[in-house]
C-alpha positions in Angstrom: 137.9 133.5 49.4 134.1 134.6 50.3 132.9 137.9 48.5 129.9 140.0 49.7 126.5 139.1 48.0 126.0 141.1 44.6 129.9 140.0 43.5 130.9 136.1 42.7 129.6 134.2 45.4 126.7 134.8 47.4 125.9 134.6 51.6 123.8 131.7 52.8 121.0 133.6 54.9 119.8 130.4 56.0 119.7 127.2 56.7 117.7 123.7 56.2 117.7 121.5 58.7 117.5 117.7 57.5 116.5 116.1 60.6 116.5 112.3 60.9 113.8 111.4 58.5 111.7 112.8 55.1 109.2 109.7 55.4 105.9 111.9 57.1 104.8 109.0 59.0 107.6 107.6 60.5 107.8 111.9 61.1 105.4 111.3 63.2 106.3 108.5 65.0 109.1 110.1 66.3 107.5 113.9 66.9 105.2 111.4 69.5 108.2 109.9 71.2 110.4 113.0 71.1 107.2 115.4 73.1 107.2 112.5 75.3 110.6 112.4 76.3 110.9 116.3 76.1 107.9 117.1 78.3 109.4 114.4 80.7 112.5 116.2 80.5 110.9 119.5 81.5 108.5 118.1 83.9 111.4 115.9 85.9 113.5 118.2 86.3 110.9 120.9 86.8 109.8 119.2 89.7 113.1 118.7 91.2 113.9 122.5 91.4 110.5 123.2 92.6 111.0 120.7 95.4 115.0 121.9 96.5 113.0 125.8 96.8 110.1 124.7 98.5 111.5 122.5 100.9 113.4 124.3 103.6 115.2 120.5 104.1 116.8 120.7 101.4 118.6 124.3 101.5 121.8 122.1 101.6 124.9 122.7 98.9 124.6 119.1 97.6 120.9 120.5 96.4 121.9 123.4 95.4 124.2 122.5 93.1 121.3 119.6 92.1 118.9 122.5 90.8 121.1 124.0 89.2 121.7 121.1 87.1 118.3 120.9 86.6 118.2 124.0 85.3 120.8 123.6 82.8 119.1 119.9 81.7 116.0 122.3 81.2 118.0 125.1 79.2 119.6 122.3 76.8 117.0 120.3 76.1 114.4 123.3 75.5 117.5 124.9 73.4 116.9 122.3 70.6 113.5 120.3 71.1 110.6 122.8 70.7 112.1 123.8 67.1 112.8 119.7 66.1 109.1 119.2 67.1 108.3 121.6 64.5 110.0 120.2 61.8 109.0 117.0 62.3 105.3 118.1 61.0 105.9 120.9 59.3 106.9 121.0 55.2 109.5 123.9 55.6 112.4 122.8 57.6 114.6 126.2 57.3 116.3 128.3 60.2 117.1 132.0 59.5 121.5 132.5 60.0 120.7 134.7 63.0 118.2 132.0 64.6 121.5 129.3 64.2 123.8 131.8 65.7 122.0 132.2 68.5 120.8 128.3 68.9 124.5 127.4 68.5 125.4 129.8 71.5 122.8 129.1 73.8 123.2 125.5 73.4 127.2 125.7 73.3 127.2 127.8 76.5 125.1 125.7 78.7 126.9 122.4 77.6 130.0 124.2 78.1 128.7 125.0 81.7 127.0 121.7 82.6 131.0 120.5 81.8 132.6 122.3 84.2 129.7 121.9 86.9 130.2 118.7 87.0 133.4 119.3 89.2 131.8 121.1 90.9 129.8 118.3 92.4 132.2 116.1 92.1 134.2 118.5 94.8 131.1 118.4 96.9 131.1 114.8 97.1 135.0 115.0 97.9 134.2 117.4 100.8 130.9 115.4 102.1 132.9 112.6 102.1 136.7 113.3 103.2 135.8 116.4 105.3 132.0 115.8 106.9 132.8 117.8 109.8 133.7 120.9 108.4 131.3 120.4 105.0 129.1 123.3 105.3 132.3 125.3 106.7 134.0 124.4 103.4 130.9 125.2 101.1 129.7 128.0 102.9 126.9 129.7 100.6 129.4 132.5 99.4 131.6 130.0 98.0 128.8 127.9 96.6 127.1 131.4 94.6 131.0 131.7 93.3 131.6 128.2 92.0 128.2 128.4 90.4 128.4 131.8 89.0 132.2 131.3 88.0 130.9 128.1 85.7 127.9 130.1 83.9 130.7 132.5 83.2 133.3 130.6 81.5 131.0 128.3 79.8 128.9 131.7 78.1 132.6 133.1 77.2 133.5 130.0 76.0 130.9 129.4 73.6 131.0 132.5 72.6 134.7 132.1 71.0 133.3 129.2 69.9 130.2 130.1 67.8 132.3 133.1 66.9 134.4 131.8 64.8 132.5 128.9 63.2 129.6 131.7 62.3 132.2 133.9 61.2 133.2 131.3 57.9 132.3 132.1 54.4 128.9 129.7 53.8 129.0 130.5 50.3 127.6 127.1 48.7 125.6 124.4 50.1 123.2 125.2 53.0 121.6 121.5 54.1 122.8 121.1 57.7 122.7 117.1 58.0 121.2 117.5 61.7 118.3 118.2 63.7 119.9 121.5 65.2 122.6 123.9 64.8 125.8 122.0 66.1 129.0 123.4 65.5 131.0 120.7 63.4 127.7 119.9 61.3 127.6 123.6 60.0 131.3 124.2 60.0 131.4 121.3 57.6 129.6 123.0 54.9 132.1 126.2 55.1 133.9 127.6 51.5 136.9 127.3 53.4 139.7 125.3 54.9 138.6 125.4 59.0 141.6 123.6 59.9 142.9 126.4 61.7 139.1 126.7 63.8 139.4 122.7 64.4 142.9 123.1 66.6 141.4 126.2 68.8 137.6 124.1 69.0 140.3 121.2 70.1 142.0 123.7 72.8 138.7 124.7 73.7 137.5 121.2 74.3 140.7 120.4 76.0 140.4 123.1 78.4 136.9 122.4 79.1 136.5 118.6 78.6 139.6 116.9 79.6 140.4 119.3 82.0 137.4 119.0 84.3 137.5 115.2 83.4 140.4 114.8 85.3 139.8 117.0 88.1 136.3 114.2 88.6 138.5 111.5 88.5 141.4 113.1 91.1 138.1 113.6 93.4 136.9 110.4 92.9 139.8 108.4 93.9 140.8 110.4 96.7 136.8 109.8 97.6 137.7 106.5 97.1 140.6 105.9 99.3 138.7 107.5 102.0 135.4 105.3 101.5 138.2 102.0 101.9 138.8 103.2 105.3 135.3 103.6 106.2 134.5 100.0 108.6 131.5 100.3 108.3 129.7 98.4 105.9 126.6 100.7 106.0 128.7 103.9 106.4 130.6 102.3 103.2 127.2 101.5 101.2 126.0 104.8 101.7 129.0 106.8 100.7 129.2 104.6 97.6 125.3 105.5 96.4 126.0 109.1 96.8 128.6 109.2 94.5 127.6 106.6 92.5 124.3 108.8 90.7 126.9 111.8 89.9 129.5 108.8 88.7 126.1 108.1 86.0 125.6 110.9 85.2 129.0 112.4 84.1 129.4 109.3 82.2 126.2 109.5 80.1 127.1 113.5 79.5 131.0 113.6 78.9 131.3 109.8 76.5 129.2 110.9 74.1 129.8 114.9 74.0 133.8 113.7 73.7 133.2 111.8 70.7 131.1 114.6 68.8 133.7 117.7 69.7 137.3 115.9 70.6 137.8 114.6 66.8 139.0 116.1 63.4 136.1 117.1 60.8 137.8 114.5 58.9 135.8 111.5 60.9 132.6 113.3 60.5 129.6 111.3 60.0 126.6 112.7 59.6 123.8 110.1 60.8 125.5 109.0 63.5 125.9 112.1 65.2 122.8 113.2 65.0 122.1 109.6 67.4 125.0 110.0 69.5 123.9 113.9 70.3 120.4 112.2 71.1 122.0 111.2 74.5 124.1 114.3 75.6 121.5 116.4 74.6 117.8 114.5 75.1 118.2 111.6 77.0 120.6 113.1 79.7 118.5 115.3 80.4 115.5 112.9 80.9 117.8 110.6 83.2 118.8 112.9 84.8 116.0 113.2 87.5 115.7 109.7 87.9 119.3 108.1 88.2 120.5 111.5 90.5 117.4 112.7 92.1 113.9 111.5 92.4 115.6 108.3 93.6 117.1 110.2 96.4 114.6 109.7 100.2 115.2 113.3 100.5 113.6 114.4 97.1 110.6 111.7 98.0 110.1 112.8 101.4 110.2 116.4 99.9 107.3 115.6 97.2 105.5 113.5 99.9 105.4 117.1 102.1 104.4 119.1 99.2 101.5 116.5 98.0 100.4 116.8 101.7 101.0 112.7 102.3 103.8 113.0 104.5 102.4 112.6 107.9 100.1 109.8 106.1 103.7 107.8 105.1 104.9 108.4 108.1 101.9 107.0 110.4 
């Protein structure tokens, strides 16, 4: 049992973040690649939600819901990068207890959200395609507001039970975090006690928000599919299928890997690998995403072509 500093045992008061390697050059290597793929990140999806508010086109739900998205690619990847850029070059690879509280959270509640907004799209696409003629009756803007606001809301409380209760263990020994930011199972592995009890409400948790809105995706999708079947068209067919096909991409780079990391006992943790698979829920979604869902969209290029001012050239 943890006892407060000046007894037995003392509180950790921070933490050192290994990262993926201690070789300086090969440090560098990768603090190259990573500012490439994170100022990509920023910039992409930057220029997406710059484009949905600029152009008036595009004051649709489908975008709405599409910045957004960008927004919380933005919020995720700038959670973690900035400070693994750091430590890449830098000798002293520490992170105060407060500063991995509040990384946890932030990170935690925005994955949590990006989770459940992903049905949200998903029910767009069910409505674009199974009801067109009463779409923006459906998703009228009051409803759109709700859905999104209603998602921030339970992903925030969320992670907060979450990050609660793993911050809340006795760290009383060890304090080498095998990772290149504060996850939740990486530091709840180094806890003086047994966190069995924390695994089975994380497992509810990740239930509740993971398998959950998983299967809500897939009950869209194959109602979206039947209805796409009786579509004879071949064009009207093809073009159903592309818009659902991005979001299809998408959910399927985000959930596969994020399943792995939280829907498993501590007792299958592994270290290095984690670190890699997190890589793609965390980095490289949020570098795809502007390229498989938007900026291969003719709406988003006509959009850009307006804003560059090379619109009425394309279109002589």
């Amino acid at each position: 049992m943890w006892t407060p500093p000046g007894q037995n045992q003392s509180w950790v008061s921070e933490f050192i973040l290994l990262g993926f390697s201690g070789d300086p050059t090969f440090n560098r290597i990768l603090f190259i690649s990573f500012l490439l793929l994170y100022l990509s990140s920023v910039l992409g999806n930057g220029l997406i939600i710059a484009l949905i508010c600029l152009d008036i086109q595009l004051h649709t739900p489908m975008y709405f819901f599409l910045c957004i998205l960008s927004l919380l690619d933005m919020g995720c990847v700038t959670t973690t990068m900035p400070q693994m850029l750091v430590h890449l070059l830098a000798r002293s690879q520490t992170i105060s207890f407060a500063s991995c509280w509040l990384q946890m959270y932030v990170f935690g509640a925005l994955g949590l959200t990006e989770c459940i907004f992903f049905v949200v799209m998903a029910y767009d696409r069910y409505v674009a395609i199974c009801h067109p003629l009463h779409y923006t009756v459906i998703l009228s803007w009051g409803l759109c507001i709700r859905l999104a606001a209603g998602t921030w809301a339970c992903g925030f409380f969320f992670s907060l039970i979450h990050t609660f209760l793993t911050m809340r263990l006795p760290y009383c020994g060890p304090n080498v975090v095998n990772h290149y930011f504060c996850e939740g199972p990486s530091v709840r592995s180094l806890a003086c006690m047994d966190t069995h009890l924390i695994e089975m409400v994380d497992l509810v948790i990740s239930v509740f928000m993971v398998v959950a809105p998983l299967s809500l995706i897939l009950a869209s999708y194959i109602r979206i599919g039947q209805t796409i079947i009786k579509i004879k068209s071949t064009q009207g067919r093809c073009k159903a299928f592309s818009t659902c096909a991005s979001h299809v991409t998408v959910v399927t780079l985000f959930y596969a890997p994020a399943t792995y990391i939280y829907m498993r006992p501590n007792s299958s943790y592994s270290p290095e690998q984690d670190k890699q698979i997190s890589l793609f829920y965390n980095v490289f979604t949020a570098f795809l995403n502007p390229v498989v869902y938007s900026l291969r969209n003719k709406d988003i290029k006509g959009a850009f072509l307006k804003v560059m001012g090379w619109g009425r050239v394309a279109s002589q």
